[in-house]
N, C-alpha and C positions, 0 to 999 in steps of 0.2 A: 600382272597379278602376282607371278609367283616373285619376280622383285620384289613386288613391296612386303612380301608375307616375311623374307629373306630379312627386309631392311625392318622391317616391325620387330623379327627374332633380335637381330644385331643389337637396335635402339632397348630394349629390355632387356638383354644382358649386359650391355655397358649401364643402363640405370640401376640394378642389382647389385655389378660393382662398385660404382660411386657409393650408392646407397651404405653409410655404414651398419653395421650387425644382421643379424641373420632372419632372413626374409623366408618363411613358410610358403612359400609358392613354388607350383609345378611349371614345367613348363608351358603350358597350354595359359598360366594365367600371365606368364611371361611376356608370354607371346600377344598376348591380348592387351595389356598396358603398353607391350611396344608398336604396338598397333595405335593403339586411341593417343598416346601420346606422338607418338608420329603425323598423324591427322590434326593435333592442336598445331605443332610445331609449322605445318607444313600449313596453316592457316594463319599465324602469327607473322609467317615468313612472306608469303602474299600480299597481308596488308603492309607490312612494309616495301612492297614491290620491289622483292629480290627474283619475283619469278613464279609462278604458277603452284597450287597445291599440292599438283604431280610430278614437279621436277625436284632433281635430288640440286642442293645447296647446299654450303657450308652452315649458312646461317639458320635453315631448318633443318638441319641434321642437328646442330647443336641444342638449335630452341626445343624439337621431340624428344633429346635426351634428359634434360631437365624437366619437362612436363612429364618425361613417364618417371623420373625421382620423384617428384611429388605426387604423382598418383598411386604409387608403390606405399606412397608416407600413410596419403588416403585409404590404400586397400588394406594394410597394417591394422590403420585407427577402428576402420569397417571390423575386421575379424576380431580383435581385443575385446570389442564392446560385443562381440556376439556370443565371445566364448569369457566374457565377468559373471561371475555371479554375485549376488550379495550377501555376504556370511554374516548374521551378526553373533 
């Protein structure tokens, strides 16, 4: 358990850095993209049968780092539209 929380933090700060420009999030939301994106990765990597959900691979390391880029993109789009208003 505390591996994955460890490989959850990792996988969301390596997506934060790909990610270009600057991302409003705390750790804790970091941590939780690197999490849920981990979990896609590591279910994409399965159905390709490179190996179980729970096992660490190359190819679900890479596929959870890209799912938490785009979920980051997601979580961005989420807060913009929360914090628009419309001025006329």
């Amino acid at each position: 358990m505390i591996g994955f929380l460890v490989a959850g933090l990792i996988i969301g700060v390596l997506a934060r850095l790909i990610k270009p420009g600057k991302q409003n999030l705390g750790i804790l939301a970091t941590l939780a993209l690197g999490l849920v994106g981990s979990l896609i990765g590591g279910l994409i990597a399965q159905a390709f049968g490179t190996g179980g959900i729970w096992e660490l691979n190359v190819l679900g390391f890479v596929l959870a780092v890209i799912a938490a880029v785009l979920l980051i993109g997601v979580a961005e789009g989420l807060a913009g539209k929360r914090g628009h208003t419309n001025r006329v």
